[in-house]
Legacy VTK file of the C-alpha trace (Angstrom):
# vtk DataFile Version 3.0
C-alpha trace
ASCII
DATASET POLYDATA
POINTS 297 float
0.000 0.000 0.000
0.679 3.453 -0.883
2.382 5.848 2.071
0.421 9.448 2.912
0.913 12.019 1.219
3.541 14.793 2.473
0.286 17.048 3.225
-1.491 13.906 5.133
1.875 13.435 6.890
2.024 16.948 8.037
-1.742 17.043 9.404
-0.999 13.577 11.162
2.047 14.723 12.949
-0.017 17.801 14.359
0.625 20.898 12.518
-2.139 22.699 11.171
-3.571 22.486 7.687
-2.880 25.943 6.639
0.631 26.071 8.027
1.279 22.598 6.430
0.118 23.668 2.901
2.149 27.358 3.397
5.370 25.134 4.272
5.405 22.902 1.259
4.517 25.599 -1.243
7.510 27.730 -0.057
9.616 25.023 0.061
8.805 23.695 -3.249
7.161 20.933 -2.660
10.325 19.524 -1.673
9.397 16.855 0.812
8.358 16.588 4.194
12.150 17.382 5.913
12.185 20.661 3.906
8.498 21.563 5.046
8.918 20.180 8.661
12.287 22.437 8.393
10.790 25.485 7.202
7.555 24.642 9.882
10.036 24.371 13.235
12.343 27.888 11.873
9.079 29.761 11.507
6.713 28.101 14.273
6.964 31.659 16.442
6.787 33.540 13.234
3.582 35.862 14.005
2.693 35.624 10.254
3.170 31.758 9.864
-0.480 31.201 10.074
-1.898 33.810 6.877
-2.693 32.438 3.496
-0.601 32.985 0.984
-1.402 35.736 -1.839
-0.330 32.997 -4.635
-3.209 30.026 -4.836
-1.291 26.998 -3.288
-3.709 24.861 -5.889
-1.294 25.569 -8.894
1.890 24.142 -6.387
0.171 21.250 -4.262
-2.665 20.811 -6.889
-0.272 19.868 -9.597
0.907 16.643 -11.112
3.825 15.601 -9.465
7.072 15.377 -11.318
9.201 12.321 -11.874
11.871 13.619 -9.333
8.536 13.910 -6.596
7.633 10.094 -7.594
11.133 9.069 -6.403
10.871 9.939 -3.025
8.592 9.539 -0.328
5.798 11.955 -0.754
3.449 12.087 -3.272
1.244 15.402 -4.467
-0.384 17.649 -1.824
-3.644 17.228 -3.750
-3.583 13.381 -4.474
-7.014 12.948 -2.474
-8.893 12.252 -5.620
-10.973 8.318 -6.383
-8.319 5.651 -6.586
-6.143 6.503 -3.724
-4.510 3.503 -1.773
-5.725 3.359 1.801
-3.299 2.622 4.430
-3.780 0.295 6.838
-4.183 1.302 10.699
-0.920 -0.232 11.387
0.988 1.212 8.109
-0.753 4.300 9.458
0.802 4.062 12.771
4.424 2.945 11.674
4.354 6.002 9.507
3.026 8.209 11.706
5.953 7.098 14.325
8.646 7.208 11.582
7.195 11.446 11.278
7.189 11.626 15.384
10.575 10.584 15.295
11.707 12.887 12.455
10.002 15.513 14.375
11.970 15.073 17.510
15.056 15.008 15.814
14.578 18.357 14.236
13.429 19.706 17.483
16.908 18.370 18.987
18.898 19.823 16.274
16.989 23.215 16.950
17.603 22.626 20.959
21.634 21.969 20.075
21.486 24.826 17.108
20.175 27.341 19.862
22.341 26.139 23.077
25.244 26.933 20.810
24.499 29.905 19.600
23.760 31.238 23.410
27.068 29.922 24.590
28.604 31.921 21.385
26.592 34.869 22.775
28.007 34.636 26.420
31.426 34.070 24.882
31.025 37.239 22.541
29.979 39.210 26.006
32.472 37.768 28.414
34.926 38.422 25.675
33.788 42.404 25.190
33.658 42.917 29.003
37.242 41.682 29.101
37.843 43.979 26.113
35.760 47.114 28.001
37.766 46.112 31.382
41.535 46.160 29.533
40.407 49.581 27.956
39.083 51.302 31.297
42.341 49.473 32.738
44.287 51.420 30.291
42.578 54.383 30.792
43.168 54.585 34.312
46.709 53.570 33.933
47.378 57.325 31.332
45.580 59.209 33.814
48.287 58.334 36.566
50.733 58.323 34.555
50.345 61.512 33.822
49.367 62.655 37.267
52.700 61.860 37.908
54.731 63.317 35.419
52.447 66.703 36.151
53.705 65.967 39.715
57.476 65.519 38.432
57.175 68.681 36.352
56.095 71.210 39.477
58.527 69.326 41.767
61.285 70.133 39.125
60.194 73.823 38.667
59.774 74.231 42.394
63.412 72.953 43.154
64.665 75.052 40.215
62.891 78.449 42.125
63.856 77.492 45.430
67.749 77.249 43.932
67.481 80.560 42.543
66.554 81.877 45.755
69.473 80.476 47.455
71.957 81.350 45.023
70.285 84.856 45.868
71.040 84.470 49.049
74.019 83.124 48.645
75.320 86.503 46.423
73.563 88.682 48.859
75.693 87.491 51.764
78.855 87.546 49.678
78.282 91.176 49.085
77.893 91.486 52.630
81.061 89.454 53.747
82.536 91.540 51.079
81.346 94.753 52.298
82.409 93.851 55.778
85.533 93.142 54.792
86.277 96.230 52.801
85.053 98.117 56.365
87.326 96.103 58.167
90.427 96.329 55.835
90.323 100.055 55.904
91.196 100.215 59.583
94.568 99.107 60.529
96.014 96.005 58.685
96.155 93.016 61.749
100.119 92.109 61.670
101.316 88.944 59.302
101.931 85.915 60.856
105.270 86.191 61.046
107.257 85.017 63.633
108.040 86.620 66.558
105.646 88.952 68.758
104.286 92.241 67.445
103.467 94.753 69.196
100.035 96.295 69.791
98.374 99.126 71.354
96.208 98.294 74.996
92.799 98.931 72.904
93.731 96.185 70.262
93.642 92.579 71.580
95.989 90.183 72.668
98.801 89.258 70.472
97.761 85.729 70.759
94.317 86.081 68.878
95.506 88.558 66.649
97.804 85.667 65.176
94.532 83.670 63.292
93.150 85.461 60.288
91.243 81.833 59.477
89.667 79.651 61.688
88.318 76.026 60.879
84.640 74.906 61.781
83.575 71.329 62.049
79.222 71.360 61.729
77.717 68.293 62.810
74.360 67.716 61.341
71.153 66.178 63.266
71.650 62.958 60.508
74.715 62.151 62.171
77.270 63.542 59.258
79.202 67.003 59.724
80.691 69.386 57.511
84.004 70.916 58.059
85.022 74.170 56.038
87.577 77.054 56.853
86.277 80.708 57.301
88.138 83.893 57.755
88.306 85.019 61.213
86.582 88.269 60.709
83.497 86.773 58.778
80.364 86.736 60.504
78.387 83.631 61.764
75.632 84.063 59.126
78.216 82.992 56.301
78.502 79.569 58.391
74.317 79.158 58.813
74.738 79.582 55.005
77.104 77.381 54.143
75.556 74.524 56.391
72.034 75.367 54.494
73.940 75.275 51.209
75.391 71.599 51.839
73.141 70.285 53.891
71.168 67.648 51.839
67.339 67.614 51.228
65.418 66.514 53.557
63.018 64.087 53.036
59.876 65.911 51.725
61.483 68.394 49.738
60.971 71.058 52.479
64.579 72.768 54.080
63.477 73.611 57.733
65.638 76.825 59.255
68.914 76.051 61.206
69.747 76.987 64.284
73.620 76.576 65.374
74.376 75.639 68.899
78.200 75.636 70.291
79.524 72.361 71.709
80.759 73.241 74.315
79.988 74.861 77.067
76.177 74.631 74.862
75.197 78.030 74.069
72.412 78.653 71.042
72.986 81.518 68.954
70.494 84.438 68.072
69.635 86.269 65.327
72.062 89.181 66.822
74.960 86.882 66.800
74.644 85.768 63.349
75.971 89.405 62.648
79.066 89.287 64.737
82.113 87.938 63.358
83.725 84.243 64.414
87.229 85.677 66.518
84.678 87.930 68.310
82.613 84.961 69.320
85.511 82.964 70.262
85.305 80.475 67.389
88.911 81.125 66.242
91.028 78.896 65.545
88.493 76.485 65.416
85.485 75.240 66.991
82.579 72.538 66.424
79.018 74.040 66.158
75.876 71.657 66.081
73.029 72.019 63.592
69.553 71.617 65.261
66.112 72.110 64.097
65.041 75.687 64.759
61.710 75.372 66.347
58.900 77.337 63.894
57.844 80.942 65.226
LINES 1 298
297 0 1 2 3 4 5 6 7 8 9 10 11 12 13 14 15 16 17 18 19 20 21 22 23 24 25 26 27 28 29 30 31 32 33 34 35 36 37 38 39 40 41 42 43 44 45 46 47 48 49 50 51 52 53 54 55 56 57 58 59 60 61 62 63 64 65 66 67 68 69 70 71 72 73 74 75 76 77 78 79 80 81 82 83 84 85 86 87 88 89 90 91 92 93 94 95 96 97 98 99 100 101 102 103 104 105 106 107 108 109 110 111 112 113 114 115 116 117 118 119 120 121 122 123 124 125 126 127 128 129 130 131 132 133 134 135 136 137 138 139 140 141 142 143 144 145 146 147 148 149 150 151 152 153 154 155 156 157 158 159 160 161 162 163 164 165 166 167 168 169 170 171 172 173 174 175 176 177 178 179 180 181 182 183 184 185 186 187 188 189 190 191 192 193 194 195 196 197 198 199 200 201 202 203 204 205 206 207 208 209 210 211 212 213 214 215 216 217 218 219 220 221 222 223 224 225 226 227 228 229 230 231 232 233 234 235 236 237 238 239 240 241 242 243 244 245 246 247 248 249 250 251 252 253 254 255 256 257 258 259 260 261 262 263 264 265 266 267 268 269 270 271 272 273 274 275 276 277 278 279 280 281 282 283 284 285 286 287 288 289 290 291 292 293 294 295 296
């Protein structure tokens, strides 16, 4: 006996008439795997159930072709007199063979979709990553350049703080200068030559007349000292300057004021002192001063 037609098939497995009949026509008539195809892509289709414009009488009304008598299904329209009836349990066998066929496609969809979602995740985990490395980035340009803004000011700030203390540095050489030139024009101390010279009772003693230099060891509050030679007759300000000329930075960038204290007996100069010259504060021929942190005002 004679198998159902693709049409018949269709109906048995379930689908509607309308939707079976719009399947094979736009599938050519092809078979039932094309319509049953074309039926499970387009189920949720919100147009899948409208007529077609084109009559589907001229494509499943139509004698079928010798490529369509090869295969399983025979014309959508072969309902006509002298049609083999099926048995209940050809029926049935067919009818399972279209289940089955049916459940496979709906697999193949299932698989089809489950990979396509993990494709999805992968395409979304992959631009997060992307988003993450570029904000990443981003953050990474802004500090960098934070810092090199940070570099640039530190490097202008040391450069005016420099020309301030070579400022100071020329302003106290004109001083020392200008206090020597005072000092030279009254009368010449004696050359260290040997042998006694003698001196007037309003001059000092002969024996501190002798040093026109006197050596001063600075020990700093880090532990390390400085040791330089000074004339005798410069003031005490042109050792505070030398000691915040050689000093190091400190840690911060920041140069706190000095104060210089005397070893020994201890005795912390003032302002006033810084003004009188070394042999006057009995620093000649040499002495060792401390450096300690002036205290801020």
């Amino acid at each position: 006996m004679a198998e159902l037609t693709a049409l018949e098939s269709l109906i048995e497995m379930g689908f509607p008439r309308g939707r079976a009949e719009k399947a094979l026509a736009l599938t050519g008539n092809q078979g039932i795997e094309a319509a049953m195809d074309w039926l499970m892509e387009h189920e949720d289709d919100p147009d899948v159930d409208e007529p077609l414009e084109t009559p589907l009488g001229h494509i499943l009304g139509r004698e079928p072709t010798s490529s369509e008598q090869s295969g399983l299904e025979g014309p959508g329209s072969a309902a006509g007199e002298g049609k083999p009836i099926l048995s209940e349990e050809e029926r049935q066998e067919q009818t399972k063979r279209m289940l089955e066929l049916v459940a496979q496609k709906q697999r193949e969809r299932e698989e089809r979709e489950e990979r396509e979602a993990l494709e999805r995740e992968r395409q979304r985990r992959r631009q997060g990553q992307e988003l993450s490395a570029a904000r990443q980035r981003l953050q990474e340009d802004e500090m960098r350049r934070a810092a090199e803004e940070r570099r640039r000011e530190k490097a202008e700030e040391l450069a005016a703080r420099q020309r301030v203390r070579e400022k100071i540095e020329r302003d106290k050489a004109e001083r020392a200068k200008k206090y020597g030139g005072s000092v030279g024009s009254q009368p010449p101390p004696p050359a260290p030559e040997p042998g006694p010279v003698p001196s007037s009772p309003s001059q000092e003693p002969p024996t501190k007349r002798e040093y026109d230099q006197c050596r001063i060891q600075v020990r700093l509050p880090d532990g390390t000292s400085l040791t330089q030679t000074f004339r005798a007759r410069e003031q005490l300000a042109a050792v505070r300057l030398y000691v915040e000329l050689h000093r190091g930075e400190e840690p911060g960038g920041g140069q706190d004021p000095v104060q210089l204290l005397s070893g020994f007996p201890r005795r912390a100069f003032s302002e006033a002192d810084m003004e009188r010259p070394l042999q006057e504060l009995g620093l000649v021929p040499s002495a060792v001063l401390i450096v300690a942190k002036k205290c801020p005002s």
